[in-house]
KOLNUKOL-758880 format. One line per field, with one value per residue (C-alpha): residue in one letter; residue number from 1; x, y, z. Coordinates in nm, 3 decimals, padded with zeros to 5 digits, always signed. Layout:
resn	(A ...)
resi	(NUM ...)
u	(X ...)
v	(Y ...)
w	(Z ...)
END
This chain:
resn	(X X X X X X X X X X X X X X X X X X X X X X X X X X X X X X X X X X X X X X X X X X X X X X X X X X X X X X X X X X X X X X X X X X X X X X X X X X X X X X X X X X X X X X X X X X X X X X X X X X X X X X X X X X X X X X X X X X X X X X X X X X X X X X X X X X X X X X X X X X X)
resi	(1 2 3 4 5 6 7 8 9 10 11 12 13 14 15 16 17 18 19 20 21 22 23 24 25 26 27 28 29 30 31 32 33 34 35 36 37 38 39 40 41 42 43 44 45 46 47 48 49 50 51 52 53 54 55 56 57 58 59 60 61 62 63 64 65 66 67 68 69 70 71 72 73 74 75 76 77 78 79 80 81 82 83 84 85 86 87 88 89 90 91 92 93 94 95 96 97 98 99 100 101 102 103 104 105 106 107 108 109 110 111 112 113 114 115 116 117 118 119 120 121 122 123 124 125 126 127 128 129 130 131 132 133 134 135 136 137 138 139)
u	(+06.108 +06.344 +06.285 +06.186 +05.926 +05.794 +05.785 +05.579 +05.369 +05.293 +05.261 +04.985 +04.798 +04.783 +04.680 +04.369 +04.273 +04.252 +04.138 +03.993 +03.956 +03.964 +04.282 +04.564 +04.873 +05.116 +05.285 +05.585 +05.617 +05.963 +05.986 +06.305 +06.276 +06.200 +05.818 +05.756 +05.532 +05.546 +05.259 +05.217 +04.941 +04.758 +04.669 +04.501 +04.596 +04.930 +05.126 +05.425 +05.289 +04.982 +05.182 +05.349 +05.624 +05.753 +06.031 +05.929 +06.191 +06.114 +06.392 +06.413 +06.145 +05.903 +05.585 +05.379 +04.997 +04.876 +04.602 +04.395 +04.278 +04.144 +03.822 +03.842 +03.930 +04.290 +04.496 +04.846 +05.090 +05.448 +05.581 +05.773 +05.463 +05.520 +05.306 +04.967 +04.673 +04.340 +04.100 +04.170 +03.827 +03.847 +03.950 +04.052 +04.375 +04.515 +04.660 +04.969 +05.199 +05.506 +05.821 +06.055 +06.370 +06.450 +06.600 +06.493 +06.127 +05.880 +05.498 +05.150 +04.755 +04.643 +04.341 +04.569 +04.904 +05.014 +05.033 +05.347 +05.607 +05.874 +06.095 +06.428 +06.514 +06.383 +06.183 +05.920 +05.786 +05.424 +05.398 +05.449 +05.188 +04.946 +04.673 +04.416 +04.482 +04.622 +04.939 +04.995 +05.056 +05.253 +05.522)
v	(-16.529 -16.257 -15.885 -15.767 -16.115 -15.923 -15.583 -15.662 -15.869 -15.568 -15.342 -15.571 -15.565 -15.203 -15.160 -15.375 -15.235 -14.893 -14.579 -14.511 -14.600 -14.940 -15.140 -14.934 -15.133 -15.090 -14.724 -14.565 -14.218 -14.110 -14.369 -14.525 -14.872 -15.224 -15.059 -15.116 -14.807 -14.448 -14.246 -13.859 -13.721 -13.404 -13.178 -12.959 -12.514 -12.439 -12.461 -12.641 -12.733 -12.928 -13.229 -13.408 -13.462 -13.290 -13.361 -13.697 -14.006 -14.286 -14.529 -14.756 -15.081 -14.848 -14.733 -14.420 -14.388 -14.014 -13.969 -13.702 -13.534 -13.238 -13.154 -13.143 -13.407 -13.393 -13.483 -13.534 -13.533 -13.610 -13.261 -13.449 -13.606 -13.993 -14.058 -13.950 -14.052 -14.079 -13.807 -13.855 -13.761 -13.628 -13.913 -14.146 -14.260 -14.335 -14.623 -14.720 -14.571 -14.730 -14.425 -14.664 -14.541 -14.297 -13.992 -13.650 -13.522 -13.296 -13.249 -13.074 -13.097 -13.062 -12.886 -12.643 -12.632 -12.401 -12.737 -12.854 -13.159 -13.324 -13.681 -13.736 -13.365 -13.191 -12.868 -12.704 -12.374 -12.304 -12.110 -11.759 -11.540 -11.780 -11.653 -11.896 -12.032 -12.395 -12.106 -11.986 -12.076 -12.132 -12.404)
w	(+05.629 +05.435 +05.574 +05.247 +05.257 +05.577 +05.454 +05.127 +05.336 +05.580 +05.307 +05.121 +05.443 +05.501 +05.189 +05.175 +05.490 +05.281 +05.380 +05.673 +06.073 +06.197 +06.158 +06.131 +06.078 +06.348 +06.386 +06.502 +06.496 +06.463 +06.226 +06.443 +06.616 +06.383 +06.265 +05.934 +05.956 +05.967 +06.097 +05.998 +06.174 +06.040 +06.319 +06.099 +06.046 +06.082 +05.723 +05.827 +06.179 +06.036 +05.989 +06.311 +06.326 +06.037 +05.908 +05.966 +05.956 +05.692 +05.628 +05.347 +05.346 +05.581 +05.453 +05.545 +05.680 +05.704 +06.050 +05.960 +06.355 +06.162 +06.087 +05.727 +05.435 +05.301 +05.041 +05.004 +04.733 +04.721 +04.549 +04.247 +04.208 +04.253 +04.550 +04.643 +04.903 +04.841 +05.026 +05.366 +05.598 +05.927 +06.174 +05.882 +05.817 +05.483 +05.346 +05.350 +05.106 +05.038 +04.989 +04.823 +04.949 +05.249 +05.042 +05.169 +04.964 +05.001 +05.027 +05.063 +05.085 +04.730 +04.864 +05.090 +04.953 +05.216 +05.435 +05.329 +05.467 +05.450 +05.527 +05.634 +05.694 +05.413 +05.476 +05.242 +05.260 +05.174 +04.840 +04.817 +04.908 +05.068 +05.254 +05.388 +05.735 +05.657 +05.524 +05.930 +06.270 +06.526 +06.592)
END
């Protein structure tokens, strides 16, 4: 079977398994070894130290599943807006989101931008004069 055979099959599994707990496709996350699946966990306040790890490492043909270990629902949005997960509840995971290609982007929580992220070494900033807590933390 063809790699790209593999990785469409993988990808059509993760996605019917949709949001949520339960069978989470297999993970890797640093995104290195033969995984066809990058996991971002959200650890909650913290602006750029709510996501782990962060940059995170997505390579070509790898898809990514968000882990939400906070206690509130997310939502994330790639910032030049061509990818999005649905509401992610506390101890859900989302489904798998296919990047397309491993170029550096950015993104953040729709409901708390100040929890931003980023792949393959780029770095966001939460905006400019946020002040709730997911804006703050420590590293």
């Amino acid at each position: 079977m063809h790699k790209a055979s593999k990785a469409a099959i993988a990808l059509a599994a993760a996605l019917a398994a949709g949001c949520g707990g339960g069978g989470a496709p297999p993970t890797s996350p640093s995104g290195g070894g033969g995984s066809t699946t990058v996991t971002i966990t959200i650890t909650g306040q913290g602006g750029k130290s709510a996501f782990t790890p962060n940059p995170a490492a997505v390579s070509s043909g790898q898809v990514v599943v968000f882990k939400n270990n906070d206690g509130v629902t997310h939502h994330i949005i790639l910032d030049d807006g061509t990818m999005q997960t649905a509401d992610i509840p506390p101890g859900a995971t989302s489904a798998a989101v296919a990047m397309g290609t491993s170029g550096s982007k950015t993104y953040h929580c729709s409901i708390h931008p100040g929890m931003v992220g980023g792949f393959n070494g780029a770095d966001a900033e939460p905006p400019p004069n946020c002040n709730q807590a997911y804006c703050f933390g420590g590293g």
